[in-house]
C-alpha positions as CSV (number, residue, x, y, z in Angstrom):
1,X,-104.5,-159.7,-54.0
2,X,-104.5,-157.3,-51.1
3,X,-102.8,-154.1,-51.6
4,X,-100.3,-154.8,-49.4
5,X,-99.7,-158.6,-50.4
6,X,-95.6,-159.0,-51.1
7,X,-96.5,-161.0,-54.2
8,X,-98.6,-157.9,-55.8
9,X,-96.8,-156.9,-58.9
10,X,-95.5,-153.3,-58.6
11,X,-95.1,-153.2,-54.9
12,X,-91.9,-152.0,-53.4
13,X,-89.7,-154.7,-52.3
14,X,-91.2,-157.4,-55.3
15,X,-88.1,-158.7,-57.1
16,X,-89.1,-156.7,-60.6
17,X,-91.2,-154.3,-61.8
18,X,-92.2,-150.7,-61.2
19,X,-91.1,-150.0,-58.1
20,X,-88.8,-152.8,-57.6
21,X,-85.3,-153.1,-55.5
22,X,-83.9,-153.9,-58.4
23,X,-84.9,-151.2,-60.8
24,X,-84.4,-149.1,-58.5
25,X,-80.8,-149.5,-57.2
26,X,-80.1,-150.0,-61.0
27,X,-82.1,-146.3,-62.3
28,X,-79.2,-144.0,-60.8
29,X,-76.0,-145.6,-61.4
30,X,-77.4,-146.2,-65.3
31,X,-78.3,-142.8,-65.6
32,X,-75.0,-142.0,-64.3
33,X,-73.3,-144.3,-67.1
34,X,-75.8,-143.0,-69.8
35,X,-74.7,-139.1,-68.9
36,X,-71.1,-139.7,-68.7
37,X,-71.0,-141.8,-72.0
38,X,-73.4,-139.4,-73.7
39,X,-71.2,-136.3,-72.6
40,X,-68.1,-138.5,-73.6
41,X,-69.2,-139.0,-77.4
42,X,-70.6,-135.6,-77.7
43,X,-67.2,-134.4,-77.0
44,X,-65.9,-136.7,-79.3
45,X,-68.6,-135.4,-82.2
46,X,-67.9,-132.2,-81.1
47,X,-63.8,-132.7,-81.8
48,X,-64.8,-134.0,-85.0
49,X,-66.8,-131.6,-86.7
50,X,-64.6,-128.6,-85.6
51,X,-61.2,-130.2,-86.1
52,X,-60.8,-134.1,-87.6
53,X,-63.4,-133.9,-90.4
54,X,-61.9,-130.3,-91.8
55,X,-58.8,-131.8,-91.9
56,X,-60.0,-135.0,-93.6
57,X,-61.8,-133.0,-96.0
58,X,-58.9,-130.7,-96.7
59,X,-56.8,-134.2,-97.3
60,X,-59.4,-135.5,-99.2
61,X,-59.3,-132.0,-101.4
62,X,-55.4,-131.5,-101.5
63,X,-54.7,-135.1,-102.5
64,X,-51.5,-134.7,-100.0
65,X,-51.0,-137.2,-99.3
66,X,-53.6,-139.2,-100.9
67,X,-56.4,-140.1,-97.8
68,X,-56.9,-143.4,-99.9
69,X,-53.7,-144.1,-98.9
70,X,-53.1,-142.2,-95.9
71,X,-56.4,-143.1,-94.0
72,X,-56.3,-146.8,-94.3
73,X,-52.8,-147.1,-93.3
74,X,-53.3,-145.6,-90.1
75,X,-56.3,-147.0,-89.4
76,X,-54.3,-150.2,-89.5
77,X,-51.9,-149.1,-87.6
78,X,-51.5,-146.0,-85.1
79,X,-55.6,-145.0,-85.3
80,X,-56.6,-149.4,-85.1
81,X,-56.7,-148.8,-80.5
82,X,-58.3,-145.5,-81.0
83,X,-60.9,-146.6,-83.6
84,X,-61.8,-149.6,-81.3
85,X,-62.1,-147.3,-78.2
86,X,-64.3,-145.0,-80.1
87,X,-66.6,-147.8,-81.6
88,X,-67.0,-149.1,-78.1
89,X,-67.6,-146.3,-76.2
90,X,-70.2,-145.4,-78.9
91,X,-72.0,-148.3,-78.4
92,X,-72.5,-148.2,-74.7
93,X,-73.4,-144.5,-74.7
94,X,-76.4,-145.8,-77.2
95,X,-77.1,-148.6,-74.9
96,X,-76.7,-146.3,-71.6
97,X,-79.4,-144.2,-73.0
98,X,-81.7,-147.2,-74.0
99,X,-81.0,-148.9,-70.6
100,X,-81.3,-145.7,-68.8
101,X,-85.2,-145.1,-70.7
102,X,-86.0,-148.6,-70.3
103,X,-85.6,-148.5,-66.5
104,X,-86.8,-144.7,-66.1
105,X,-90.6,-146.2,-67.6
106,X,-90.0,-149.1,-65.6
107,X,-89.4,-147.0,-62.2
108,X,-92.1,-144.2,-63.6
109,X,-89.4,-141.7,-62.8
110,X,-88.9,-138.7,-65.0
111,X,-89.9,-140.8,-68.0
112,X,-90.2,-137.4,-70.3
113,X,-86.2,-136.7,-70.3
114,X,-85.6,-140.3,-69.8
115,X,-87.7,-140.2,-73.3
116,X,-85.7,-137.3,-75.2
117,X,-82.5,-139.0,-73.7
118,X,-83.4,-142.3,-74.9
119,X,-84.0,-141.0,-78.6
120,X,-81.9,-138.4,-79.4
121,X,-78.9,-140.8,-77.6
122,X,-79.6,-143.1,-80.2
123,X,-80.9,-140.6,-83.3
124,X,-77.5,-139.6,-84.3
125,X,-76.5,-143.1,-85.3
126,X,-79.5,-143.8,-86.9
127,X,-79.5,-141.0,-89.0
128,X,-75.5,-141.2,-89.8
129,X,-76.1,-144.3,-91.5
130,X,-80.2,-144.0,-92.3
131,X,-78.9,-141.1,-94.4
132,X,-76.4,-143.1,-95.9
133,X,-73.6,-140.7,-94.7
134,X,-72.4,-143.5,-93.0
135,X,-71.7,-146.0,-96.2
136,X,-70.0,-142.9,-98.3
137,X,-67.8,-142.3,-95.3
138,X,-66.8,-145.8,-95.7
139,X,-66.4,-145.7,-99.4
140,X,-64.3,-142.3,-98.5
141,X,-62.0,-144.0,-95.7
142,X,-61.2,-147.2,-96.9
143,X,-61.4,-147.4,-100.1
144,X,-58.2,-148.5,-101.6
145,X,-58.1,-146.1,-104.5
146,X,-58.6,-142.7,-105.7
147,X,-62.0,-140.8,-104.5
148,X,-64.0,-140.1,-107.7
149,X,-64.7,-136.1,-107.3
150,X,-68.5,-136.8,-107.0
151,X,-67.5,-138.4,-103.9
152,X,-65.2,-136.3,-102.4
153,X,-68.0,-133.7,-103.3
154,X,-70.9,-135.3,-101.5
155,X,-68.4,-136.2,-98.7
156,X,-67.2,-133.2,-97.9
157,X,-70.4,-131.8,-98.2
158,X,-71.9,-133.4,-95.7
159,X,-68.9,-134.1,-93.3
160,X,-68.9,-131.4,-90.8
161,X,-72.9,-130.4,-90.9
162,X,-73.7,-134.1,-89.9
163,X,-71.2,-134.6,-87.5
164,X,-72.3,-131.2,-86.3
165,X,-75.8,-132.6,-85.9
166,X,-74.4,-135.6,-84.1
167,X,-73.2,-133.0,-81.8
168,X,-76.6,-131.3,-80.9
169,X,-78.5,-134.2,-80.8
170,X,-76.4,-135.7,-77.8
171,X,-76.1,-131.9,-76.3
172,X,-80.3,-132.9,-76.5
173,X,-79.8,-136.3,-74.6
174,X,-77.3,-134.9,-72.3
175,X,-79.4,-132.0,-71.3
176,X,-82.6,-133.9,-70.7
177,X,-80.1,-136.4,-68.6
178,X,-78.8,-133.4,-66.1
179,X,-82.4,-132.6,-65.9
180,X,-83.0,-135.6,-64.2
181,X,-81.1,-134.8,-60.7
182,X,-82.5,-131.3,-60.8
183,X,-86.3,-132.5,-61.3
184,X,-85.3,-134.8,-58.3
185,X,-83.9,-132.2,-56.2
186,X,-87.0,-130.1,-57.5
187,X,-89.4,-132.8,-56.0
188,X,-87.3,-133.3,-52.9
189,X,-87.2,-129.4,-52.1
């Protein structure tokens, strides 16, 4: 096929791949999505390291009210919108960042940020359950009766340092994401 020929994969204009009309009316507003979600849960990880999971470990430690009790009534109740929010906008910001890689390697456009977005956007999950932080927090927060004080131990041991991780590590994809727009404006300049 001719360099030129519209049916050449890769060529501007052809209805996928690099280069495409497609991918690339699609590579800005997804890394758009991908930054504003990934700024949006690293606020939220942020919040939870410095405030929520102090006070959960100090309700855990005082036993005042119990958290066995505590925790799963209001995650029935009062916390049940919040908690769906969260779990939602979680899994879009991981998908943002996957999408936004995928399409970055697809468009061969700043595909070394699009790379460090793309795995430390979706590390911090992986590792809050790889490291099985993620089934003792569960244990911890609905669990119907009293924590054992190996578990409040190992809980509030790890509470705030891995949330504080999950923190950094979407700092990480956030700051290779506002890199993007500079290294455009860089190129443009």
């Amino acid at each position: 096929m001719a360099v030129d020929d519209p049916r050449r994969p890769g060529r501007r204009g052809s209805a996928v791949g690099p280069g495409s009309d497609v991918t690339d009316r699609l590579y800005w507003p997804s890394w758009f999505l991908a930054a504003l979600l990934t700024g949006i849960v690293g606020g939220f990880m942020l919040g939870h390291a410095l405030i929520l999971a102090q006070f959960l470990d100090w309700l855990l430690l005082s036993g005042v009210p119990a958290l066995s009790q505590a925790y799963p009534a209001f995650r029935g109740s009062a916390g049940q919108s919040g908690l769906g929010a969260y779990y939602a906008v979680a899994g879009l910001q991981v998908i943002g960042t996957s999408a936004f890689l995928l399409l970055s390697l697809a468009t061969r456009r700043h595909r070394p940020a699009a790379l460090v977005a793309g795995v430390a956007g979706a590390l911090w999950i992986a590792v809050h359950y790889a490291s099985g932080f993620g089934a003792l927090e569960g244990s911890v927060l609905r669990g119907a009766g009293p924590v054992s004080q190996d578990v409040a131990g190992r809980f509030v041991g790890w509470n705030v340092p891995i949330h504080i991780f999950h923190a950094v590590t979407l700092a990480v994809a956030l700051g290779a994401l506002l890199a993007v727009p500079l290294a455009a404006l860089r190129r443009r300049g």
